[in-house]
C-alpha positions as CSV (number, residue, x, y, z in Angstrom):
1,X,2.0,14.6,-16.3
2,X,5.4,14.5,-17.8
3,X,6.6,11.4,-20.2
4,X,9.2,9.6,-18.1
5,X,11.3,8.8,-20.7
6,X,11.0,9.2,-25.3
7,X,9.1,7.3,-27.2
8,X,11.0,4.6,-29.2
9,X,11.9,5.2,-33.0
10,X,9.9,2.8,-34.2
11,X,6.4,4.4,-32.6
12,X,7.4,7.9,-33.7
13,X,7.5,6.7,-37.3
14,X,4.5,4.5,-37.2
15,X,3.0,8.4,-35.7
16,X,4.5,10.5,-38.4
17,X,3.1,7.3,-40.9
18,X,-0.4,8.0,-39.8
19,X,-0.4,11.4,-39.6
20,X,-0.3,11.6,-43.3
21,X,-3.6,10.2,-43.3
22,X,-5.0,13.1,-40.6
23,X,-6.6,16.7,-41.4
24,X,-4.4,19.6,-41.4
25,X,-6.6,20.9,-38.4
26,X,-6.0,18.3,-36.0
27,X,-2.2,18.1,-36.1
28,X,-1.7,21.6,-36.8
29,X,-0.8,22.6,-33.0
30,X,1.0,18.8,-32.3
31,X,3.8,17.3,-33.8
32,X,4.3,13.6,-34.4
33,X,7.5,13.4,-32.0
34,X,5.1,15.1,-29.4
35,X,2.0,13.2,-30.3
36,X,4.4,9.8,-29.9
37,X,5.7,11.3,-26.4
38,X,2.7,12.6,-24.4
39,X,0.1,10.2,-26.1
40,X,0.6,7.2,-27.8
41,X,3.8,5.9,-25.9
42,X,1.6,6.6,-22.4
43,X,-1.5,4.9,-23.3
44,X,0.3,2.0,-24.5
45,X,2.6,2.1,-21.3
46,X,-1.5,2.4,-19.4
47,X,-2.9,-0.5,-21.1
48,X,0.3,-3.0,-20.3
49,X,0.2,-1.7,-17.2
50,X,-3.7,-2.3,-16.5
51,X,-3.7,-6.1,-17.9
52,X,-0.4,-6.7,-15.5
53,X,-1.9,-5.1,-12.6
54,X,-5.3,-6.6,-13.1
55,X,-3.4,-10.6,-13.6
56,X,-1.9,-9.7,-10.6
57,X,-4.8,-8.8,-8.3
58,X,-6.4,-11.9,-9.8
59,X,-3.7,-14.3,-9.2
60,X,-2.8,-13.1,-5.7
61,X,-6.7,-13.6,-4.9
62,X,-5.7,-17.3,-5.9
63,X,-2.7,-17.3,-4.1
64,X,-4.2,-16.1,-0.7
65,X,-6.3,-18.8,-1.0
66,X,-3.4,-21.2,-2.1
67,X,-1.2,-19.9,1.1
68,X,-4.2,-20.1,3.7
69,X,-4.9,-24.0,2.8
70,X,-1.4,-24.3,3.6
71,X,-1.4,-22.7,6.7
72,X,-4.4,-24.6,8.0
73,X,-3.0,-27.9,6.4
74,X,-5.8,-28.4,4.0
75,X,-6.2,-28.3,-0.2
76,X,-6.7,-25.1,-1.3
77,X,-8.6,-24.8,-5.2
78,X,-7.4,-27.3,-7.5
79,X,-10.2,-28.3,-9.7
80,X,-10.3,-25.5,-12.4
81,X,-7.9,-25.6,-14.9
82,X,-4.4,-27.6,-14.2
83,X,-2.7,-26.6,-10.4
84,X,-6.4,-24.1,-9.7
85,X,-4.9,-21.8,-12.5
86,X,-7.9,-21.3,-13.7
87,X,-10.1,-20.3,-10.5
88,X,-9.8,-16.6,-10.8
89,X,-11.2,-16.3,-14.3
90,X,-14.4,-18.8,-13.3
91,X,-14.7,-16.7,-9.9
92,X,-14.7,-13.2,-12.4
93,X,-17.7,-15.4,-14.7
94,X,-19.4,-16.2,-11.6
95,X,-19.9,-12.6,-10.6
96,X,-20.3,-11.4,-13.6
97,X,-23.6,-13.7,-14.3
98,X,-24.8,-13.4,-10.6
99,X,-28.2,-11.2,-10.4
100,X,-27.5,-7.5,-9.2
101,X,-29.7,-6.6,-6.1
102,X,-30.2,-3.0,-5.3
103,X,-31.5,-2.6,-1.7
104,X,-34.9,-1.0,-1.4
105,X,-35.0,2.5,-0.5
106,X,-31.5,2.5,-0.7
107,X,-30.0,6.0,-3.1
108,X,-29.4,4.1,-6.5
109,X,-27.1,6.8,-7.5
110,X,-24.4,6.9,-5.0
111,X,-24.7,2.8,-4.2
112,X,-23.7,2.4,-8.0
113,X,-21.0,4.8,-7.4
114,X,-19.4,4.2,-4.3
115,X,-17.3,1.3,-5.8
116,X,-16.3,3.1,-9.5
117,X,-14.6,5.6,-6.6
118,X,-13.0,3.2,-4.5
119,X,-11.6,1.4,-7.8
120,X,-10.9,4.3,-9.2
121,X,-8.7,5.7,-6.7
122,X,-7.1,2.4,-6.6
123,X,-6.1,2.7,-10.0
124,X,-4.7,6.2,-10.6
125,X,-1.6,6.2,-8.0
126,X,-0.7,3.3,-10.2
127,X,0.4,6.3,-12.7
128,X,3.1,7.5,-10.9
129,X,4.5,4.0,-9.3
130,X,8.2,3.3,-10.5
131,X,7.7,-0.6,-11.5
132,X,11.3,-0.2,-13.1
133,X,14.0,2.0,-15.2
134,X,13.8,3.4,-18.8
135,X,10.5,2.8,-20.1
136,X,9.1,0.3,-17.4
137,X,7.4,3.7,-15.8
138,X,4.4,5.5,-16.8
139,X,5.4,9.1,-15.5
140,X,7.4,10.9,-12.8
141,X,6.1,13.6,-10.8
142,X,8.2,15.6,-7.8
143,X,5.5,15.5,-5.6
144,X,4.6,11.3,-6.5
145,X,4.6,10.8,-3.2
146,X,2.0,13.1,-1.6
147,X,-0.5,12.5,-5.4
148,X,-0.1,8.9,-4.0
149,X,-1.3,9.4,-0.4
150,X,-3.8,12.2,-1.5
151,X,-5.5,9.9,-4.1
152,X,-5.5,7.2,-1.8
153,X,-7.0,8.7,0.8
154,X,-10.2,9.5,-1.5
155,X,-10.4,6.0,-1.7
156,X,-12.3,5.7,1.6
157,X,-14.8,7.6,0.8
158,X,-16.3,5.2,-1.4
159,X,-16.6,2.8,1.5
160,X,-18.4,5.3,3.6
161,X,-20.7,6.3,0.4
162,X,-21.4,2.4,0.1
163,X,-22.3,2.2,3.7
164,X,-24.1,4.7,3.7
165,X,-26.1,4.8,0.6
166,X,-27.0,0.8,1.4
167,X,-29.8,2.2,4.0
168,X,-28.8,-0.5,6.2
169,X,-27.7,-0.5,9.7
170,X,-24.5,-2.9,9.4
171,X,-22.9,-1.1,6.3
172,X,-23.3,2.0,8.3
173,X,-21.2,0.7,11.1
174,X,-18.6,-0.6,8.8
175,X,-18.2,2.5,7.2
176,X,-18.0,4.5,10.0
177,X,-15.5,2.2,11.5
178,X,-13.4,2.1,8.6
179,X,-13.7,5.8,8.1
180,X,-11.8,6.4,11.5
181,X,-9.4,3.5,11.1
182,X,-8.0,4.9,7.9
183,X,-7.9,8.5,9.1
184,X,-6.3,7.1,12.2
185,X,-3.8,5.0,10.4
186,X,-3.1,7.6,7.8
187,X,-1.1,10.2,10.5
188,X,1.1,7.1,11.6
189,X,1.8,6.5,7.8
190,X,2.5,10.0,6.8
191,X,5.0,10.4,9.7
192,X,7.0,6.9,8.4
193,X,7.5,8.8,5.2
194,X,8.9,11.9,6.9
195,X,11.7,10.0,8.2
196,X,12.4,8.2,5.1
197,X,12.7,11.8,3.5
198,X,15.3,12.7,5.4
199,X,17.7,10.8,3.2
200,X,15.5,10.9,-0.5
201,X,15.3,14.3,-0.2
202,X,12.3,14.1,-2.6
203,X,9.2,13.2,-3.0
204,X,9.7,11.9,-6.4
205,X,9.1,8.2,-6.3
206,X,11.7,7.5,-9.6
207,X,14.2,9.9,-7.2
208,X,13.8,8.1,-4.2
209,X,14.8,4.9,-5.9
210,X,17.7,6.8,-7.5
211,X,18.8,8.1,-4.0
212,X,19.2,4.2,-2.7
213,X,21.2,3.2,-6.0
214,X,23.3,6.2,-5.7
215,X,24.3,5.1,-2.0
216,X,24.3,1.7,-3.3
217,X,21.9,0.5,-0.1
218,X,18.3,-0.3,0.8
219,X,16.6,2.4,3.1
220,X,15.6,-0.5,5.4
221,X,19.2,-0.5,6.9
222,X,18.8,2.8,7.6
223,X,15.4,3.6,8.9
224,X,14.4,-0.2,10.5
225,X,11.8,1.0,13.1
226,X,9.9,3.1,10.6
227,X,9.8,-0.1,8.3
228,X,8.3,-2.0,11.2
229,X,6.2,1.1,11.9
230,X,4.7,1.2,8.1
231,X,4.1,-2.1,8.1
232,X,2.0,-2.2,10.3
233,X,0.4,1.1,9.5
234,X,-1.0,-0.3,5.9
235,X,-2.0,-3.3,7.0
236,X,-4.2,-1.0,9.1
237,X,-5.3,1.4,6.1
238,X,-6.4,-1.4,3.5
239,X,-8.8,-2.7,5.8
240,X,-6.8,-6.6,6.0
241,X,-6.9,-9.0,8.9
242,X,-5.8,-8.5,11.8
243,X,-7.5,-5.2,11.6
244,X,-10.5,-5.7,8.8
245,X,-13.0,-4.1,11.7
246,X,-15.1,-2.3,8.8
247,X,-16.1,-6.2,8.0
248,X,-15.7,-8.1,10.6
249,X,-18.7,-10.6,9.9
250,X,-18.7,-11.6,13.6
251,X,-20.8,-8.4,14.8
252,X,-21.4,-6.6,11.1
253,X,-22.3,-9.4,8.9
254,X,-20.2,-8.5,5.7
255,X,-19.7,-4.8,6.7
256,X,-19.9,-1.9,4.7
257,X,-20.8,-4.3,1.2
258,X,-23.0,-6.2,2.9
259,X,-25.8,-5.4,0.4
260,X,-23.3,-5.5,-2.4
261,X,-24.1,-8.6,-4.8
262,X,-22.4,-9.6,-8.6
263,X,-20.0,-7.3,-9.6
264,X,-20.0,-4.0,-7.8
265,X,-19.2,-6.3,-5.4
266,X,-16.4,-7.5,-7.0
267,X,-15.3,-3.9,-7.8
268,X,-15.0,-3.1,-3.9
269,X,-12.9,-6.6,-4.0
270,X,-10.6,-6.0,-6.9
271,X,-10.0,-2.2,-5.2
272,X,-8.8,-3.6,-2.0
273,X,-6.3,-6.1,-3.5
274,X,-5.3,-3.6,-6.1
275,X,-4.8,-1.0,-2.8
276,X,-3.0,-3.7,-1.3
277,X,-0.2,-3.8,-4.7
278,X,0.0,-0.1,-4.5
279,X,1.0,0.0,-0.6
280,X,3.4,-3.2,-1.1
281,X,5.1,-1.2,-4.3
282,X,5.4,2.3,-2.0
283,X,6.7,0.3,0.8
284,X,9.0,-1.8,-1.6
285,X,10.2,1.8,-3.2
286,X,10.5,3.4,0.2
287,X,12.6,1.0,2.1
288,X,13.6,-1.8,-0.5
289,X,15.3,0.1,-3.1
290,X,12.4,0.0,-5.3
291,X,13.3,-1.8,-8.9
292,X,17.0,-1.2,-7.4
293,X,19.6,-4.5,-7.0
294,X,22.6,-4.1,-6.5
295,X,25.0,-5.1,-8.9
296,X,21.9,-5.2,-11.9
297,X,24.5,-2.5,-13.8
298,X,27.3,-4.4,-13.8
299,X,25.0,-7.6,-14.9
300,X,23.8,-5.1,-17.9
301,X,27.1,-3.9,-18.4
302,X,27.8,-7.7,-19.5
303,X,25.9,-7.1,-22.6
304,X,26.3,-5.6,-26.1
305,X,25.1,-1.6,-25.0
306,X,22.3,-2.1,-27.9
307,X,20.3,-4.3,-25.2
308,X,21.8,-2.9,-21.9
309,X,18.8,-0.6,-21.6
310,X,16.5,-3.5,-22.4
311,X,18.6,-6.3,-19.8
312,X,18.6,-3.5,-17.1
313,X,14.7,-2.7,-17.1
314,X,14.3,-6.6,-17.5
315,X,16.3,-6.8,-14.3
316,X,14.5,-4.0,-12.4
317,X,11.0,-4.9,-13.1
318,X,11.8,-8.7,-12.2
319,X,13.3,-7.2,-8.5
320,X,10.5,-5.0,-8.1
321,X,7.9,-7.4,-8.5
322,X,9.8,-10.0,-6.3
323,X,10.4,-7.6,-3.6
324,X,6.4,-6.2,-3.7
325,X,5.2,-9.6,-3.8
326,X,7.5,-10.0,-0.3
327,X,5.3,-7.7,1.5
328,X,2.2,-8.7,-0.1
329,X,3.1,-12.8,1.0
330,X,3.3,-10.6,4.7
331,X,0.0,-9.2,4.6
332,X,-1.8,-12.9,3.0
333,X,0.4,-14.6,6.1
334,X,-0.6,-11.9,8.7
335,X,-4.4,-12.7,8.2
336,X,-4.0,-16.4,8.5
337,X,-1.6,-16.2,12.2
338,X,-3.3,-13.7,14.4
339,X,-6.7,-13.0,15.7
340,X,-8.6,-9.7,15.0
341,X,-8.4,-6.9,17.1
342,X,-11.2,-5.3,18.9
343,X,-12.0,-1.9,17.6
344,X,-10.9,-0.1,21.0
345,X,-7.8,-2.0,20.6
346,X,-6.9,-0.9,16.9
347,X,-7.4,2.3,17.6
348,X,-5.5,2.9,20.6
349,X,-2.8,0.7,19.0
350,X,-3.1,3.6,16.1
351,X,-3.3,6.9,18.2
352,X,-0.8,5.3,21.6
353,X,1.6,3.4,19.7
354,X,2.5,3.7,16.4
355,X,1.8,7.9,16.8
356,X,4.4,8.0,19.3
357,X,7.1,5.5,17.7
358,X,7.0,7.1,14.4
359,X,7.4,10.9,16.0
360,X,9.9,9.5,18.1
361,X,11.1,7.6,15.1
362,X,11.6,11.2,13.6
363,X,13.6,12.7,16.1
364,X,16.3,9.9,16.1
365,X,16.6,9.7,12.6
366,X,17.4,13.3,12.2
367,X,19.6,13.4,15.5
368,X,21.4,10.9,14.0
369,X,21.6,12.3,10.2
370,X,23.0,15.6,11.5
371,X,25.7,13.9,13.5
372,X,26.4,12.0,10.9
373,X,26.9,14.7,8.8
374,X,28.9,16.8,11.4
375,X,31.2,13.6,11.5
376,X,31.5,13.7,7.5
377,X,30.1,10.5,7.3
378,X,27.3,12.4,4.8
379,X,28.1,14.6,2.0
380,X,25.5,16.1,-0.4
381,X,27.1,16.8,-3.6
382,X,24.9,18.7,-6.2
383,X,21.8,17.6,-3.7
384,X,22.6,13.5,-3.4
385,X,24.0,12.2,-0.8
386,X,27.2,10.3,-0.7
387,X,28.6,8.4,1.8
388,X,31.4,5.7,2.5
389,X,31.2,2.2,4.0
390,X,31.8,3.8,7.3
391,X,28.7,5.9,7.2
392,X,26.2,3.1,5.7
393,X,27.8,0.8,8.6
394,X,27.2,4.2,11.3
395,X,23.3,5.2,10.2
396,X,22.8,1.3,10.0
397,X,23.9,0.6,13.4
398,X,22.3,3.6,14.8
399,X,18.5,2.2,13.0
400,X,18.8,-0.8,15.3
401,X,19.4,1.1,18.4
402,X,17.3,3.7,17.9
403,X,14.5,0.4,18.8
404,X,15.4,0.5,22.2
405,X,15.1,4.1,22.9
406,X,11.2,4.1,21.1
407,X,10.7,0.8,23.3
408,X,11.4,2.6,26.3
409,X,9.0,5.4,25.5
410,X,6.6,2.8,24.3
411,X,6.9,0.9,27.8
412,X,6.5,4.4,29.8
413,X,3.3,5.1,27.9
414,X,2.0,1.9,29.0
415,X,2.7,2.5,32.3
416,X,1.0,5.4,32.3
417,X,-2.1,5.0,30.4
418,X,-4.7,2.7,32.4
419,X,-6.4,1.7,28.8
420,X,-3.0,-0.7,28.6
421,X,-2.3,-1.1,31.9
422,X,-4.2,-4.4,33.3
423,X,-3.1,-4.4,36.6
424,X,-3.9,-0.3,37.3
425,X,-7.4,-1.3,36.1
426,X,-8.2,-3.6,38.1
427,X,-7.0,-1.7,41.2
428,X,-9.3,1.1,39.9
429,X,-12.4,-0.3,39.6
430,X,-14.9,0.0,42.4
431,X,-16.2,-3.2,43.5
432,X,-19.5,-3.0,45.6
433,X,-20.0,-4.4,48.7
434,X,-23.8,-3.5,48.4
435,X,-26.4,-6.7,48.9
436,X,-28.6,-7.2,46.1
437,X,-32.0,-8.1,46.8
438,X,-33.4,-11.2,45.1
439,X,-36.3,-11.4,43.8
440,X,-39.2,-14.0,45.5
441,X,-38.5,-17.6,44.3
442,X,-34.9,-17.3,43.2
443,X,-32.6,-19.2,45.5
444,X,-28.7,-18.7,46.3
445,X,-26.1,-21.2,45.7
């Protein structure tokens, strides 16, 4: 992968400093500016990012917790360390000292592995996110996009490799289940993004941000029903309530880690939440302008230009974290409000509803971009898009109207498919008229 950005000064002297001290043979074929680049400057950029990420996924553990007791009007965990602070550090201890079961007869090998994949996966996409300007991202990639959904998608198969290799009945369920919901929930996800394309014109997550700070506007104004539509769509993919049907403990005990004890189980559990941060920071970068404000240049622009380049990525990193920690305050508050689907439910909510609305979605966002563009709303000048107030206020009014038309097709498919339609199934079933013969002895009310 390609360094975002150089190295700073200082790091490539500190390299050419050490490299002094190094054989001839090992630095022959790099030199210290490239070792500084490619090496150095992106490990160091790995680790930060790893400890951040990792306090995160802690701490929004503690917060889920925190929000829920609040929701039900109770005390959430206050006991360790001043304000709970210190819960997530004695619930990482606790795991880490708890005995690790292996299920007889179960295949050692793949139930050790089936979370190193799923926590794996989690982490890589985390390469290519934009969590600001300048230096405050690892790398950028013109295809960050589709490495993000591709990786991501490997993800499940450590859930189904967990269920499976468990040699129980329950985590087998689970994992089937989830296996279909994902794949499901996947399509509906990949045709949000199309639409949102329409105006990045890449698939470059650093570009796409650029795109929205070139217009000077959020995405969301533009492309409303596929925001809803996303939404909706990863709540879906990582597995969270309302639709956590690959662990619902009501029919599957624990689902697909039921058997899982000590810390591969907290693997599994520090992959979902981190899957949940990389989903809030694509849907954040998609529709929210990712580490974009705007008016964060002119704020930088305020200072001496030897710390605009510092102020600015202070600024973007602070308004990408606020607006990711938005949508993941959504998905904590969506589990708490509304009960869990059935499975028949989720997936026809998948396949008859959110299919439909994005690919309908589709259709009215390019009908209206072209039209736009006939009307010279839209320019592309050197490939990025330009437009004036009259066009942002044109694509923004036509997002909110473009809801009724995908209600309407919405409402027809209901109609028309008896799976959602109440009343047609209870005119369609046969009720029998037949008399049932009792057995001897048992009487009739």
């Amino acid at each position: 992968m390609p360094a975002l950005n150089a190295s700073p000064q200082w790091l490539e002297s500190l390299v050419q400093q050490v490299y002094a001290y190094l054989p001839t043979w090992l630095t022959a074929n790099l030199t210290p500016t490239d070792a500084a680049d490619f090496i150095v400057w992106p490990l160091i950029q790995i680790g930060v990012m790893l400890v951040a990420v990792l306090t995160a996924v802690a701490y929004l553990t503690l917060a889920e917790r925190k929000v829920s007791a609040w929701i039900q009007v109770r005390v959430g965990p206050n006991r360790t360390g001043p304000l709970g602070l210190l819960q997530p550090a004695a619930d990482g201890i606790k795991l880490l000292i708890k005995e690790d079961v292996i299920p007889f007869k179960a295949d050692k090998t793949v139930f050790t592995l089936a979370p190193i994949i799923s926590m794996v996966c989690a982490f890589i996409v985390l390469a290519v996110l934009p969590y600001g300007p300048h230096f405050a991202s690892i790398t950028n990639i013109n295809i960050g996009l589709l490495f993000i959904l591709s990786v991501s998608s490997v993800g499940v198969l450590g859930i189904i490799l967990g269920g499976w290799a468990s040699n129980s009945k329950y985590p087998l369920l689970g994992a089937l289940r989830s296996s279909a919901q994902m794949v499901s929930y996947e399509a509906a996800i990949g045709l949000t993004i199309v639409s949102a394309l329409i105006f990045t014109r890449t698939f470059s997550m650093q570009g796409i941000v650029e795109a929205q700070r070139s217009l000077g506007v959020w995405f969301v104004l533009f492309l409303f029903p596929s925001f809803i539509v996303f939404l909706v769509s990863v709540i879906a993919e990582t597995n969270r309530a309302p639709f956590d049907l690959a662990e619902a403990e009501s029919e599957l005990v624990g689902g697909f880690h039921t058997e899982y004890s000590g810390f591969r189980f907290s693997i599994f559990f520090i992959a979902e939440y981190a899957n949940m941060v990389v989903v809030a920071a694509i849907g954040a970068t998609l529709y929210l302008g990712g580490w974009y404000v705007p008016g964060m240049d002119w704020v930088a622009a305020q200072f001496p230009e030897a710390y605009r380049e510092a102020v600015l990525t202070l600024l973007g990193v602070t308004a990408f974290a606020i607006k990711s920690g938005a949508i993941l305050y959504l998905f904590i508050w969506m589990r708490w409000t509304f009960p869990r689907y059935r499975y028949d439910q989720l997936m026809e909510l998948g396949w008859k509803w959110l299919m439909p609305a994005a690919l309908a979605n589709i259709v009215l966002t390019a009908t209206v971009f072209i039209i736009g563009k006939e009307l010279g709303l839209v320019r592309s000048v050197g490939g990025v898009l330009e437009m004036e107030w009259q066009g942002k206020l044109f694509f923004t009014v036509a997002s909110l109207l473009s809801m009724f038309p995908i209600l309407a097709l919405l409402n027809a498919i209901n109609r028309n498919s008896k799976s959602f339609n109440l009343r047609a199934q209870r005119t369609t079933i046969p009720i029998s008229t037949r008399k049932v013969k009792l057995s001897p002895g048992v009487k009739t009310a």
